[in-house]
Structure formats: structure tokens, C-alpha cells
N, C-alpha and C positions, 0 to 999 in steps of 0.2 A: 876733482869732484865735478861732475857732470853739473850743467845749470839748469838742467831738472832736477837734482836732487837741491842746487843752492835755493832754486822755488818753494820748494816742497818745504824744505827745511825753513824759511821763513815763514813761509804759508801758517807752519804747524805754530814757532815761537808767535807769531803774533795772533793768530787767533785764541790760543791760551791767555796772552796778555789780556787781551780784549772781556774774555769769560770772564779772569779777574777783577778785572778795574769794573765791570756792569754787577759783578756783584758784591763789589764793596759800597756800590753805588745803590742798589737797591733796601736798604734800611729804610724803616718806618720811626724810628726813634728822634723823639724830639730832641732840639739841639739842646735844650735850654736843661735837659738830665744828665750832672754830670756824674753821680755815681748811682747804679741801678742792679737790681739782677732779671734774668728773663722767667717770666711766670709759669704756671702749670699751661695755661692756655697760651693760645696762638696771638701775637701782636699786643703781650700787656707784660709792661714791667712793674717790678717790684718797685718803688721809691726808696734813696738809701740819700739822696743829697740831689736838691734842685741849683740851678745858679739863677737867681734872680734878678742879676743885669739881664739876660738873655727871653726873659719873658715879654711877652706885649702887657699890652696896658690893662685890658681885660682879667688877661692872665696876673698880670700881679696882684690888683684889687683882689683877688679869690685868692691866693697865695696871703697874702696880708690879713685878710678876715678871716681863712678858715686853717691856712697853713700849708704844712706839705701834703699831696693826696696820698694814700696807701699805694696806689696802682696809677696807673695810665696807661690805657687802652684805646690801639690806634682802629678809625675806620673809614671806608668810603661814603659817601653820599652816595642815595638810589637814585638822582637826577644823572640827567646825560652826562654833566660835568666832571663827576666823581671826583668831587674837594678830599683832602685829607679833615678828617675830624679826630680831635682827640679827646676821649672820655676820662674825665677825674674822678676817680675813685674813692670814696672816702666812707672807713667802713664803722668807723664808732663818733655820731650816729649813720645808719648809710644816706649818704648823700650821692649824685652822681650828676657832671658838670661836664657841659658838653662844652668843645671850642674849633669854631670852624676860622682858619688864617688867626687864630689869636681873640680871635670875637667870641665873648660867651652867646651862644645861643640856646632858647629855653627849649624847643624841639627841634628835632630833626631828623627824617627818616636815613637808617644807617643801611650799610652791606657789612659783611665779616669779608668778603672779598675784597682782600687789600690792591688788587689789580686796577691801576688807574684808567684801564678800557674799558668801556661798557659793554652792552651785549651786541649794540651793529658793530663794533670797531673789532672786538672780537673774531666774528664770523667774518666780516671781510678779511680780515687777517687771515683767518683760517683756508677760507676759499678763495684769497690769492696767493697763496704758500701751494693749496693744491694744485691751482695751474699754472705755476711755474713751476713746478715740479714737474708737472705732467707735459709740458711744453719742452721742458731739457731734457727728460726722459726719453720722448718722439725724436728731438734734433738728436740725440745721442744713438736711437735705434734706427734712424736715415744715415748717421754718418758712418757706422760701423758696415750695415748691412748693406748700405747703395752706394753711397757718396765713395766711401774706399777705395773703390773697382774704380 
């Protein structure tokens, strides 16, 4: 075996590795649900069993007075910072219990975009993907078409 193909062939096994473990890693589910099911909507589980060592302090208080919520429902903050928020659900009567790090808070402007970028981190992201792309693109069409010879 050639050591372009032994390249190549690593190249392939760990960049798959990699896709897997970034997306085992990307879950919005709180740690503290340990049996749940996934909802009709986007980022809300069903409640089937909380563990309540695993709750903050906030969080147990509202566990303790009100119980288990029906749902929980993950979101971002609209500030720059984009905190994780998670929404408690509770539908007989409806109540709805926001917790930012664990801290009940009584308002707080949300996103449904669970993406922890905002909108600069985004776009720079975006338009510096384009010119590095566009940059290896040129070195790739100087080395084939000049540099070669």
C-alpha cells in the first residue's frame, strides 16, 4: 500500500470519527432528564422521569412546589451571549418556567435557533469559509496551471 493511500485512508477513518463524536456532542438535552421522549416540535421533550440530585437549586424549589413539568423546551438567548435557556412546561394549569444556568428567570427574550453563534459570529464564519476556500481554490489553480511546468 502506497502512503498516499495510508493518508488517505486515515484521513477518511478519522474525519468520520470526528463527525461522530461532534455529533454526539451537540445535544441540547438537560442532564438532569433521565427518562424522556422527543416531541412533535423541535428541541422539547416529553417528561417521563427527572433525577433530582442533578437539578440546581432554583430548579428544585419549582420541582418540589410544582412537580415534574409535562415538557422542556430548550432555547437561546437574543443577546450576544446566546445562554442555553430551558423552558418548563406545565400544561394542567398552563404554567411556563424559564431557567437560564439553573436560575429561574421571570422574563427573557428567546431564539428557536439553538445555534450557540450569533448573527456576527455567523457571518464571519461564513465569509471566512468563503475565502479560504477561495484562497486554496487560486493556490490549487497557480499550482496545477503554472507552478507545474
Amino acid at each position: 500500500m502506497t502512503s498516499f493511500l495510508r493518508i488517505k485512508t486515515f484521513l477518511a477513518y478519522f474525519t468520520s470519527g470526528a463527525l461522530l463524536i461532534v455529533s454526539l456532542g451537540c445535544g441540547y438535552k438537560p442532564s438532569y432528564l433521565r427518562e424522556s421522549r422527543k416531541a412533535e416540535v423541535s428541541n422539547r421533550w416529553k417528561v417521563e422521569k427527572v433525577d433530582p440530585s442533578r437539578l440546581a437549586a432554583d430548579e428544585a424549589s419549582v420541582y418540589e412546589r410544582l412537580g415534574s413539568p409535562q415538557y422542556i423546551r430548550f432555547y437561546r438567548t437574543v443577546a450576544p451571549e446566546r445562554q442555553r435557556v430551558y423552558e418548563w412546561v406545565y400544561t394542567e394549569p398552563i404554567r411556563l418556567i424559564f431557567f437560564i444556568d439553573g436560575k429561574q428567570v421571570e422574563y427573557v427574550p428567546v431564539d428557536d435557533n439553538p445555534s450557540p453563534l450569533n448573527d456576527r459570529q455567523r457571518k464571519l464564519l461564513l465569509w471566512g469559509g468563503v475565502a479560504t476556500l477561495s484562497a486554496g481554490g487560486v493556490g490549487l489553480l497557480y499550482y496545477y496551471l503554472i507552478g507545474r511546468k
